[in-house]
Chimera marker file (.cmm) of the C-alpha trace (Angstrom):
<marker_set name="trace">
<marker id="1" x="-24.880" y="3.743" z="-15.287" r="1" g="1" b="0" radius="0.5"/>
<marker id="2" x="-21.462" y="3.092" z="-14.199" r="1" g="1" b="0" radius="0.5"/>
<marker id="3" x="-19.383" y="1.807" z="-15.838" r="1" g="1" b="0" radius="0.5"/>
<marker id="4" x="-17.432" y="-1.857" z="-15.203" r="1" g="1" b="0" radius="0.5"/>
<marker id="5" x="-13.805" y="-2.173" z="-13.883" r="1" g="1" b="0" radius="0.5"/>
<marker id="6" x="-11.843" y="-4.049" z="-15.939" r="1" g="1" b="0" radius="0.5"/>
<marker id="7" x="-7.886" y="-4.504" z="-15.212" r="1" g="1" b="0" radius="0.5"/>
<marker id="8" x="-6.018" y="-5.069" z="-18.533" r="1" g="1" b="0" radius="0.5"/>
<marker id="9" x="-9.190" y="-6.146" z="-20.520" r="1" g="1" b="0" radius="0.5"/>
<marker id="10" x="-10.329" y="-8.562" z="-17.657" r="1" g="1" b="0" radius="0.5"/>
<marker id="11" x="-13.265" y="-8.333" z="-15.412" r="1" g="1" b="0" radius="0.5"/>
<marker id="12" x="-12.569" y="-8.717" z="-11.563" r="1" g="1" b="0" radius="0.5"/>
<marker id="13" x="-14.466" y="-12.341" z="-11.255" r="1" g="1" b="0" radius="0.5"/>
<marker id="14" x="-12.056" y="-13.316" z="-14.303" r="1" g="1" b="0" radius="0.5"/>
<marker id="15" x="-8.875" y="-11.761" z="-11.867" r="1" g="1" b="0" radius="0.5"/>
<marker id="16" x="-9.864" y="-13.874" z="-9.346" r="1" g="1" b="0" radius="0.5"/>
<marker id="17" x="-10.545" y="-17.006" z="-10.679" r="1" g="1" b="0" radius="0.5"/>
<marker id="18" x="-7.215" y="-17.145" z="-12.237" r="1" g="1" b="0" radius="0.5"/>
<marker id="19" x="-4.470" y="-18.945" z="-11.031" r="1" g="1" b="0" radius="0.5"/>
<marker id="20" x="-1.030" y="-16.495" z="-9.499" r="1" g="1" b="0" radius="0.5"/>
<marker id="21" x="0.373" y="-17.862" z="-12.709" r="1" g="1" b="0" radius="0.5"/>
<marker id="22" x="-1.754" y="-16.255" z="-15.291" r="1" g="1" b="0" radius="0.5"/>
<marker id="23" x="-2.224" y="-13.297" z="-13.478" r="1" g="1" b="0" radius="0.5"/>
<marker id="24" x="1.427" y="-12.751" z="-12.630" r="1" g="1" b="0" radius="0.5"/>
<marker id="25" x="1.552" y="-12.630" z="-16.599" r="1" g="1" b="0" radius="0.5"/>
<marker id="26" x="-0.596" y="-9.621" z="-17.260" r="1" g="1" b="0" radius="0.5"/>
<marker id="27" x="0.951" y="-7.594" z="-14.818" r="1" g="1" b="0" radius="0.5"/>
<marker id="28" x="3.762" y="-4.624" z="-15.527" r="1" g="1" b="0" radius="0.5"/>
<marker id="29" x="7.147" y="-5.623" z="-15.973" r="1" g="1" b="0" radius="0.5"/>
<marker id="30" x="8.241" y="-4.310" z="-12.238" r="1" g="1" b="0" radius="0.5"/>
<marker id="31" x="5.487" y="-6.443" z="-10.620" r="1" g="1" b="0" radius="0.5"/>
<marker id="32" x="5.800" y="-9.242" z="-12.847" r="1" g="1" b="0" radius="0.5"/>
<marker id="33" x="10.004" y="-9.692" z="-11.722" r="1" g="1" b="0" radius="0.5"/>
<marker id="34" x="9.115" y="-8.982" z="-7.739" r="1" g="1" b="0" radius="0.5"/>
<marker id="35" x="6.240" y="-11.719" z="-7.988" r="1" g="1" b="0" radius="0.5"/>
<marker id="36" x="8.423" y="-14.126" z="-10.155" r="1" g="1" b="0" radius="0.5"/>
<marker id="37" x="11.206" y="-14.072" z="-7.465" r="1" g="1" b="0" radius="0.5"/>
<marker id="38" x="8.431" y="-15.034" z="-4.789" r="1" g="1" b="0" radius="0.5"/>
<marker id="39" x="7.203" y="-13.805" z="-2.230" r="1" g="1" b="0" radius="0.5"/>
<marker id="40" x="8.897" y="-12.837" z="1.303" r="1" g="1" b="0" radius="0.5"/>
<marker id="41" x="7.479" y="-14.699" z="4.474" r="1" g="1" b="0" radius="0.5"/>
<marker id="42" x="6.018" y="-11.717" z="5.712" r="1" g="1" b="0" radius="0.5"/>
<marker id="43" x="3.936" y="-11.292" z="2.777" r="1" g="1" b="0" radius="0.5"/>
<marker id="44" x="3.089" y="-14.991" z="2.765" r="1" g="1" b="0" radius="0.5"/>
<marker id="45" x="2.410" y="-14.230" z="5.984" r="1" g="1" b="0" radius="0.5"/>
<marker id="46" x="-0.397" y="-11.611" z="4.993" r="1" g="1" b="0" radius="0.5"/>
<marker id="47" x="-2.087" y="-13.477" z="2.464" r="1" g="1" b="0" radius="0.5"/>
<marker id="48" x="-2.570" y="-16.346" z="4.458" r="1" g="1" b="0" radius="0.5"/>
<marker id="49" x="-4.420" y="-13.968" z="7.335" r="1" g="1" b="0" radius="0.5"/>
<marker id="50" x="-6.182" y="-12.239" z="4.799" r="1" g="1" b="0" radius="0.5"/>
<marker id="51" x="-7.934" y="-16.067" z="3.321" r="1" g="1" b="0" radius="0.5"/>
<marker id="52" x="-8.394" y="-16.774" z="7.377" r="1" g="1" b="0" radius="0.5"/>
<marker id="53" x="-11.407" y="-14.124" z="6.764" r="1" g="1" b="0" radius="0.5"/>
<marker id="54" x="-10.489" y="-11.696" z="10.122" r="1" g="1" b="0" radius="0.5"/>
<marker id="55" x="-12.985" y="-9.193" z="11.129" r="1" g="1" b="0" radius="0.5"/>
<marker id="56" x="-10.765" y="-6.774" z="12.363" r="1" g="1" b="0" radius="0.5"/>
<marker id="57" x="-8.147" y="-5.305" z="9.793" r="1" g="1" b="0" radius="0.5"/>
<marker id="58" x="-4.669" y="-6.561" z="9.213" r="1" g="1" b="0" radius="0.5"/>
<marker id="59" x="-1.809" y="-4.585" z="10.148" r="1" g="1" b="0" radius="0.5"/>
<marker id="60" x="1.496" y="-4.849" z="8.194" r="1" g="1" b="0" radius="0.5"/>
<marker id="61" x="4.877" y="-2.922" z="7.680" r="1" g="1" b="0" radius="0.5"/>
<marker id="62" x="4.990" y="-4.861" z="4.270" r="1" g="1" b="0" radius="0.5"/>
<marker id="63" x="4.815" y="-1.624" z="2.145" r="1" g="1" b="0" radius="0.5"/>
<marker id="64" x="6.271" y="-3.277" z="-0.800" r="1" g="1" b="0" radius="0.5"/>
<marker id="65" x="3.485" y="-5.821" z="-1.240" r="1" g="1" b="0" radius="0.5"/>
<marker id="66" x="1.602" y="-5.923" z="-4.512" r="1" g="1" b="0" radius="0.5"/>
<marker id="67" x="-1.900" y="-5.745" z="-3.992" r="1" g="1" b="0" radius="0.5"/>
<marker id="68" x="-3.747" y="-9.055" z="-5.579" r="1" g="1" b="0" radius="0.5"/>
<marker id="69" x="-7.421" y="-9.724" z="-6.594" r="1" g="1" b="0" radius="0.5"/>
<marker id="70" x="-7.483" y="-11.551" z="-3.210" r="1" g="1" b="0" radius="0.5"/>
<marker id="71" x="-7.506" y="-8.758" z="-1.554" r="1" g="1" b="0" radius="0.5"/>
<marker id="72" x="-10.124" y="-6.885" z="-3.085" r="1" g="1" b="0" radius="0.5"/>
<marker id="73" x="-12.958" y="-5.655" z="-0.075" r="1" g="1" b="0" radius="0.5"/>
<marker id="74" x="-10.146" y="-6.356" z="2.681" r="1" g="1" b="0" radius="0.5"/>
<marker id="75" x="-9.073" y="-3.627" z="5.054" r="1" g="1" b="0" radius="0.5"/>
<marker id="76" x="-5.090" y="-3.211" z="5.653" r="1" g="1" b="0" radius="0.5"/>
<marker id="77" x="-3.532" y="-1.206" z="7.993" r="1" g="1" b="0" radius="0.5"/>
<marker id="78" x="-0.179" y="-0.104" z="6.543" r="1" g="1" b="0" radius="0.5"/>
<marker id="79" x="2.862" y="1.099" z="8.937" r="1" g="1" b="0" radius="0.5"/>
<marker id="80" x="4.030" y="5.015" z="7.355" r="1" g="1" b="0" radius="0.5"/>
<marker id="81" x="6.923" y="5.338" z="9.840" r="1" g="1" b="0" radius="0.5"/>
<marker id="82" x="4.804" y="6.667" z="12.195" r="1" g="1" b="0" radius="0.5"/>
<marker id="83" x="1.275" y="5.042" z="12.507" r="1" g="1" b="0" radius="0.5"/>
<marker id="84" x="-0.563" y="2.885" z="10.807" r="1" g="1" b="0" radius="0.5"/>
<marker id="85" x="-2.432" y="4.543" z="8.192" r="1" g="1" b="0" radius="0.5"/>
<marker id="86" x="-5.807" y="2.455" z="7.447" r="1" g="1" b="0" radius="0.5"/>
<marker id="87" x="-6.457" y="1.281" z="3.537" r="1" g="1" b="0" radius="0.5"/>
<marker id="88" x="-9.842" y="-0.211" z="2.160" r="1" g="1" b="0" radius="0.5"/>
<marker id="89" x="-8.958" y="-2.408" z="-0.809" r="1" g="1" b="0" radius="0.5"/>
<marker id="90" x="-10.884" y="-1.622" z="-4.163" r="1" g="1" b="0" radius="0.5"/>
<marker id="91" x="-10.100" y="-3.132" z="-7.579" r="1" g="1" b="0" radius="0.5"/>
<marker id="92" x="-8.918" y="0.329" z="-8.743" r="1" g="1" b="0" radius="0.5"/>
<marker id="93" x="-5.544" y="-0.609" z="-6.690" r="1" g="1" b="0" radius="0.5"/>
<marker id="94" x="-4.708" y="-3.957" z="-8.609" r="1" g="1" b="0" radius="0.5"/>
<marker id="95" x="-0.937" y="-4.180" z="-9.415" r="1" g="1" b="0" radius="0.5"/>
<marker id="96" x="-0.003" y="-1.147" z="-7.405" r="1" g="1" b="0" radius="0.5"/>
<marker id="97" x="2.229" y="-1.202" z="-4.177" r="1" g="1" b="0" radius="0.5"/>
<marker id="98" x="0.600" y="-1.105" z="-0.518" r="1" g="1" b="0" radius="0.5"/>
<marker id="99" x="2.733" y="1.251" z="0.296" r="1" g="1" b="0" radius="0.5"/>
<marker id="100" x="1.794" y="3.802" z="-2.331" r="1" g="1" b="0" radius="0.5"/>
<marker id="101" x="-1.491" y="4.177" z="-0.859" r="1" g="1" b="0" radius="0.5"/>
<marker id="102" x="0.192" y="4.721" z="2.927" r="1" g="1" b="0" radius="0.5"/>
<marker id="103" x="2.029" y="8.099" z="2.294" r="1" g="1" b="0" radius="0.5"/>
<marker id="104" x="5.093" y="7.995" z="4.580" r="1" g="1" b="0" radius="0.5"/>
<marker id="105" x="5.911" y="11.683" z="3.967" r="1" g="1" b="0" radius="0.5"/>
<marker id="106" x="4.786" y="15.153" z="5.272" r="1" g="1" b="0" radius="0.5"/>
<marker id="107" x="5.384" y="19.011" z="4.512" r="1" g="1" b="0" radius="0.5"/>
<marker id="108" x="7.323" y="20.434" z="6.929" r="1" g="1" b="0" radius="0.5"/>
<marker id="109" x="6.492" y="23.182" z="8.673" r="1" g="1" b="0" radius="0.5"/>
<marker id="110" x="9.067" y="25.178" z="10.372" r="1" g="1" b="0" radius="0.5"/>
<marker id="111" x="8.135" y="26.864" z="14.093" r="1" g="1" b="0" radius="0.5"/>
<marker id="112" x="10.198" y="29.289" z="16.340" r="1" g="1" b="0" radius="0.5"/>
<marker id="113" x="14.035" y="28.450" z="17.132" r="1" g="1" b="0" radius="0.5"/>
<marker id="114" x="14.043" y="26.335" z="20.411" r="1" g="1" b="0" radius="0.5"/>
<marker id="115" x="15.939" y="26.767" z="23.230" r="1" g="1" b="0" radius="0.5"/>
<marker id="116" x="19.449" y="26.025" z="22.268" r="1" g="1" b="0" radius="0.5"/>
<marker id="117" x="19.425" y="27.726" z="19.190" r="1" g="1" b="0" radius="0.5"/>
<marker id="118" x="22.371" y="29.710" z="18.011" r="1" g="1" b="0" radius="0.5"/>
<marker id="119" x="22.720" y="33.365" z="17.994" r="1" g="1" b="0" radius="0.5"/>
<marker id="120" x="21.720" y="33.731" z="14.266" r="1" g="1" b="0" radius="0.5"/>
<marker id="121" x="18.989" y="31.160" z="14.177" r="1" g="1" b="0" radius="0.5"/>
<marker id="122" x="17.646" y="33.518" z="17.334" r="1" g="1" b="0" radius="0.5"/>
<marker id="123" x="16.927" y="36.423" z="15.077" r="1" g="1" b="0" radius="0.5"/>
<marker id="124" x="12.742" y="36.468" z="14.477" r="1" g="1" b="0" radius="0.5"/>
<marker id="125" x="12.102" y="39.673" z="12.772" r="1" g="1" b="0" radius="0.5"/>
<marker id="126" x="8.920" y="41.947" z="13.887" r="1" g="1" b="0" radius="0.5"/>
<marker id="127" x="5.596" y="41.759" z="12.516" r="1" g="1" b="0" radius="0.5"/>
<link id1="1" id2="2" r="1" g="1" b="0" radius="0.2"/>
<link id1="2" id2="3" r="1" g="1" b="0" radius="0.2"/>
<link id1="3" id2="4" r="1" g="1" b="0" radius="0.2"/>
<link id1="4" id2="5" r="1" g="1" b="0" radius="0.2"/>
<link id1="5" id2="6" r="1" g="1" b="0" radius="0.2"/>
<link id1="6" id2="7" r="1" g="1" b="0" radius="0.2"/>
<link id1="7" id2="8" r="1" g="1" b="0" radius="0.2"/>
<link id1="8" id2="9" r="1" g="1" b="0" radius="0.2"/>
<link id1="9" id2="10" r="1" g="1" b="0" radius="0.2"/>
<link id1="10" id2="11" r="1" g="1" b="0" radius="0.2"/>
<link id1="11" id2="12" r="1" g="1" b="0" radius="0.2"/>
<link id1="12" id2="13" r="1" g="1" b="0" radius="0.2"/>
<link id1="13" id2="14" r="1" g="1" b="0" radius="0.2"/>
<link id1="14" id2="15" r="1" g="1" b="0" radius="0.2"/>
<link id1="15" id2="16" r="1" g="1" b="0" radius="0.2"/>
<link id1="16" id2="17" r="1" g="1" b="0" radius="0.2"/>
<link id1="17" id2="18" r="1" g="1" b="0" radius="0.2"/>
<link id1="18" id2="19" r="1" g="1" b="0" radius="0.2"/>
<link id1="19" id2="20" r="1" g="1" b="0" radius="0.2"/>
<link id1="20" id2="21" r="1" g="1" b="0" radius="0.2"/>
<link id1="21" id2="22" r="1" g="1" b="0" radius="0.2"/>
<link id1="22" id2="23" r="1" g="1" b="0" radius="0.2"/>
<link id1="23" id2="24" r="1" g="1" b="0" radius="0.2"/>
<link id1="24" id2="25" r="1" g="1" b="0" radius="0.2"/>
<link id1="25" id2="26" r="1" g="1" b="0" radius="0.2"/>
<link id1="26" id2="27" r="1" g="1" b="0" radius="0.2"/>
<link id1="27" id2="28" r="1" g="1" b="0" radius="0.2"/>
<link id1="28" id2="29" r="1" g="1" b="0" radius="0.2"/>
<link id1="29" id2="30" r="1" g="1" b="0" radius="0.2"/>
<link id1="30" id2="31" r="1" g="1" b="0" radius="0.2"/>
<link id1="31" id2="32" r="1" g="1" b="0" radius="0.2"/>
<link id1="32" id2="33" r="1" g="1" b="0" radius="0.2"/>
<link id1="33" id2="34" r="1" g="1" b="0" radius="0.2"/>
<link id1="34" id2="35" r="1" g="1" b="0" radius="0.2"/>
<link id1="35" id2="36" r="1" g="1" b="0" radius="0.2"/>
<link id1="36" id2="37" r="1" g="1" b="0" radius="0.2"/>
<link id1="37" id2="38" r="1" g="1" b="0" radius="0.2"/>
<link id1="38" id2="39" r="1" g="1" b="0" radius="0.2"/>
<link id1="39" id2="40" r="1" g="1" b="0" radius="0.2"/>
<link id1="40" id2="41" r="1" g="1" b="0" radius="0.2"/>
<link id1="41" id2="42" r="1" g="1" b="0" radius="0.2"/>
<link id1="42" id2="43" r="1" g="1" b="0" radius="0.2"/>
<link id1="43" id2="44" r="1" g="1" b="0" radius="0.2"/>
<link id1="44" id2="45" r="1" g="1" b="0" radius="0.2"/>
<link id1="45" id2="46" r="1" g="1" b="0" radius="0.2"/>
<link id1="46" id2="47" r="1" g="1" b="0" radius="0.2"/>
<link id1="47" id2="48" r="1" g="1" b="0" radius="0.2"/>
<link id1="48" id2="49" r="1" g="1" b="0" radius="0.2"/>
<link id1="49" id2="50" r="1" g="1" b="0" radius="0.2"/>
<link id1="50" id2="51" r="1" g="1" b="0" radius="0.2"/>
<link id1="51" id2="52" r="1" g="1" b="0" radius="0.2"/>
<link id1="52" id2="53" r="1" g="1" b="0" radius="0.2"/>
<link id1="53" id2="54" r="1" g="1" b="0" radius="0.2"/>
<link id1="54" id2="55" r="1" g="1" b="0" radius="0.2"/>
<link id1="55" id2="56" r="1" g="1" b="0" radius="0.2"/>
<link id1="56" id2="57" r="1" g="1" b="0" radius="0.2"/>
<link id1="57" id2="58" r="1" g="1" b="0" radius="0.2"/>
<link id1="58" id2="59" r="1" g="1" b="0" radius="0.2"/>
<link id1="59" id2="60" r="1" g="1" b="0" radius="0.2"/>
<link id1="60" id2="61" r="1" g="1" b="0" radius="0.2"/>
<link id1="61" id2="62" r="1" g="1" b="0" radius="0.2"/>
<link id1="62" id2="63" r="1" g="1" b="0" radius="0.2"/>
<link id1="63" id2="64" r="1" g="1" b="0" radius="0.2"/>
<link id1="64" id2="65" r="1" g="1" b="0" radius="0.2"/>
<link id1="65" id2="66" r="1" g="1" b="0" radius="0.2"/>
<link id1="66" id2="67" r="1" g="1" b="0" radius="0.2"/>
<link id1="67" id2="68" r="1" g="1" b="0" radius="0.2"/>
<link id1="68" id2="69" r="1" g="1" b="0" radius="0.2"/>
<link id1="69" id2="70" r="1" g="1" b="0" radius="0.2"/>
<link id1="70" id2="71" r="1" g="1" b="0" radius="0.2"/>
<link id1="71" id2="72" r="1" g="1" b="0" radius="0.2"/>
<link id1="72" id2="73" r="1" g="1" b="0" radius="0.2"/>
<link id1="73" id2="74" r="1" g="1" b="0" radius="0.2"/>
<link id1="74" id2="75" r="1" g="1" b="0" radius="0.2"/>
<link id1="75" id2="76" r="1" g="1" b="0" radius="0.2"/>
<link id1="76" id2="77" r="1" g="1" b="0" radius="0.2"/>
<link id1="77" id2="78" r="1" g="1" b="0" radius="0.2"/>
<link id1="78" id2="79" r="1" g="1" b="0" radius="0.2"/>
<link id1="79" id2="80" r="1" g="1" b="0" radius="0.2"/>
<link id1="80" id2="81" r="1" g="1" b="0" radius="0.2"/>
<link id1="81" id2="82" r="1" g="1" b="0" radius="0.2"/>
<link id1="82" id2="83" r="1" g="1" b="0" radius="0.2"/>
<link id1="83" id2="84" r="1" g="1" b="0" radius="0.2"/>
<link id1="84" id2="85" r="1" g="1" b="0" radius="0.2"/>
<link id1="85" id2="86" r="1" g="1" b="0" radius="0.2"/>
<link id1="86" id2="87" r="1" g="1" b="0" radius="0.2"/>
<link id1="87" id2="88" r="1" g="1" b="0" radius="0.2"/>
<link id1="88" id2="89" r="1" g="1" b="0" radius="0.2"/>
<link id1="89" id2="90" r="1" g="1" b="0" radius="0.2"/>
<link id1="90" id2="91" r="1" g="1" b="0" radius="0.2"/>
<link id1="91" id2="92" r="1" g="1" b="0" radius="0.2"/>
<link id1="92" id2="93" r="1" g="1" b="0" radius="0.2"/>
<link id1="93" id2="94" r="1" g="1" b="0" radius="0.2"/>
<link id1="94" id2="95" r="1" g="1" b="0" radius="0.2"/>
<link id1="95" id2="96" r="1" g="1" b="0" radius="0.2"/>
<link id1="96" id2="97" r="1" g="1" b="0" radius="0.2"/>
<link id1="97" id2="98" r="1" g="1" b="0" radius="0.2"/>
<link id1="98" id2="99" r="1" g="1" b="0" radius="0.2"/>
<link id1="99" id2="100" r="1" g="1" b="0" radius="0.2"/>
<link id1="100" id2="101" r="1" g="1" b="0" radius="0.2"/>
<link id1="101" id2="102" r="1" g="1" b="0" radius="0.2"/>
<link id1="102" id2="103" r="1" g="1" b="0" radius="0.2"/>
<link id1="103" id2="104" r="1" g="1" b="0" radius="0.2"/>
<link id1="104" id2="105" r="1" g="1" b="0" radius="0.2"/>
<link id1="105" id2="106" r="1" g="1" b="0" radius="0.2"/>
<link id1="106" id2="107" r="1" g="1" b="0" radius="0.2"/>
<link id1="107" id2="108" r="1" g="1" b="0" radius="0.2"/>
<link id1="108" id2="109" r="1" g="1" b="0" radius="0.2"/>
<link id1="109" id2="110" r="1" g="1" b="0" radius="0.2"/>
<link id1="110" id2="111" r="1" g="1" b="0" radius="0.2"/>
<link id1="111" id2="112" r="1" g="1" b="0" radius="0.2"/>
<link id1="112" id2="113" r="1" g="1" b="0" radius="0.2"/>
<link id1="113" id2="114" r="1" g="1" b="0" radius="0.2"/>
<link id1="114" id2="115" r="1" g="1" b="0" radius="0.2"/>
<link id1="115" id2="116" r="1" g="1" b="0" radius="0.2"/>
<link id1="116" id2="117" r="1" g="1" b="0" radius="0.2"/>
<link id1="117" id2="118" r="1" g="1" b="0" radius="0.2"/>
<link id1="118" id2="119" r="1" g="1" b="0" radius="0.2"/>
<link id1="119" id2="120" r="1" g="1" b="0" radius="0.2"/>
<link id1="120" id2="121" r="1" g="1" b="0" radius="0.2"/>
<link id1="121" id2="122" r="1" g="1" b="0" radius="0.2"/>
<link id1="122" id2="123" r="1" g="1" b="0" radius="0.2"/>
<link id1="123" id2="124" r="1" g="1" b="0" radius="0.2"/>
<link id1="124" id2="125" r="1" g="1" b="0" radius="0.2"/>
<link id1="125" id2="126" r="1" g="1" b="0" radius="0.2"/>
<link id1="126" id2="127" r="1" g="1" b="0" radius="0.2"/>
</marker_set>
């Protein structure tokens, strides 16, 4: 039997019935001050699309937008730099960052010198 989300002692219905006041107050600190100050037009922006009830997913280079019980069941695609990386919404992501689910960095992994190279780059040694 699983067991029942809750976020900071409250159940997701309770999340989402309660006003952006009350639930800006059991937040962390860092979201609390960024949702405080308001939000940006381009994250107005999303949430507004995302109440419109679209059937295809939402694409967005907000990275820094908090995710909200709103949002819960929504799909977002988020921008990494590079492509848009698609994210499905669950309850375990309340109060964390869109952008922390869209990883904008990769290991590197170095080939062969090029053509250009300089003469001590050049040097490959055998196998």
């Amino acid at each position: 039997m699983p067991k029942d989300f809750k976020y900071r002692g409250k159940t997701v219905e309770e999340l989402q019935s309660m006003s952006m006041d009350e639930f800006i107050q059991i937040l962390p600190s860092r979201m609390r001050r960024s949702l405080r100050r308001g939000l940006s037009a381009e994250q107005r922006v999303i949430l507004e699309k995302l109440r419109r009830d679209s059937v295809k997913p939402l694409r967005t280079h907000a990275r820094d937008m908090i995710i909200l019980p709103e949002m819960i069941g929504k799909t977002i695609q988020v921008y990494t730099g590079k492509e848009f990386k698609e994210i499905n919404i669950n309850e375990k992501m309340i109060g964390h960052y869109l952008g922390e689910y869209a990883i904008s960095i990769t290991r590197v992994r170095h080939g062969r010198p090029g053509i250009g190279a300089s003469r001590s780059s050049m040097y490959i040694p055998l196998k």
